[in-house]
N, C-alpha and C positions, 0 to 999 in steps of 0.2 A: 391832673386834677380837673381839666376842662369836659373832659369824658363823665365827672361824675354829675355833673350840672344837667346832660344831657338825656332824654329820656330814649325809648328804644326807636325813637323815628328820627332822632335828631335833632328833636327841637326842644328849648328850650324846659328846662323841671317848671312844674309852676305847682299852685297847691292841690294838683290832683282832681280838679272839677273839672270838667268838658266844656267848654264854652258855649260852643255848637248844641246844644242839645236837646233835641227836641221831643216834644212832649203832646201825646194828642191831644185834641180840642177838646175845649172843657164840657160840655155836653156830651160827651160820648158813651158816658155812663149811664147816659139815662135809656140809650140803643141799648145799654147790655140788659138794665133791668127791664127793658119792658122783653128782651125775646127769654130773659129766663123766669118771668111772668108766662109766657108763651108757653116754653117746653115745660114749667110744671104744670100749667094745667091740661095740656097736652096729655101729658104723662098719666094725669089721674083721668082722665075722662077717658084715655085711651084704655085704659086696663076695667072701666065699668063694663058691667056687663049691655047687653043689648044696644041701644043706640046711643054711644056713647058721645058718636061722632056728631049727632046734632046738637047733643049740648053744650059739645065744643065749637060748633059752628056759631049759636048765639053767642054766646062766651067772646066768640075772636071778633063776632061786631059789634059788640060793644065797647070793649076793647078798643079798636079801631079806630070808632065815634071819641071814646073819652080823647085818645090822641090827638083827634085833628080837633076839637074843642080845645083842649091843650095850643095845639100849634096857630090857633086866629087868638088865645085870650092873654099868652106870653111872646106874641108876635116872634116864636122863635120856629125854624126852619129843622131843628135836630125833632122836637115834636112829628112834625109832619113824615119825617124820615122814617122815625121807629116808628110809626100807624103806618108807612108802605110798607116796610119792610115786615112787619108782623102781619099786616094783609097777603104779603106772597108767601110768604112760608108757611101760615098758616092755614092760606085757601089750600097750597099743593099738599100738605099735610092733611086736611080732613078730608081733601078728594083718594089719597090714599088709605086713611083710612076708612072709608066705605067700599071703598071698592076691594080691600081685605080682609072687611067686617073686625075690624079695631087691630090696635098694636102689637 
């Protein structure tokens, strides 16, 4: 019966929760929504026609600005993160697209 107590590692049945478990930083969500802010406007500026790629260039610095206004008025550091990180994806993004004339 001592075998039924035990689970497949040997230790101990308990109520099936992980103890250990971890869980990203609560901010993190807000990295996803700003790069899929990114990729749709991305998306729709890439498929206008003629230069589409400059009004995605104003687009991603502004963008950018609101972020790091964000990251000095909520003194938080994830802010600052998602305005670099949607700064480098989206500078190498519209340097690709001009230089392939859109997506």
């Amino acid at each position: 019966m001592m075998e039924d107590d035990l689970n497949r590692d040997n230790l101990p049945a308990g109520d099936g929760k992980p103890t250990n478990e971890t869980k990203p930083p609560a901010g993190m969500y807000i990295v996803g929504y700003n790069l899929l802010g990114l990729a749709a406007y991305t998306a729709l500026f890439g498929f206008a026609s003629g230069g589409g790629f400059i009004l995605d260039a104003v687009v991603l610095f502004v963008h950018v600005v609101i972020c790091i206004i964000l990251a000095l008025a909520n003194r938080s550091w994830i802010w600052l993160l998602s305005g670099l990180l949607v700064l480098a994806i989206g500078f190498s993004t519209c340097v690709m697209m001009a230089s392939h004339g859109g997506i």
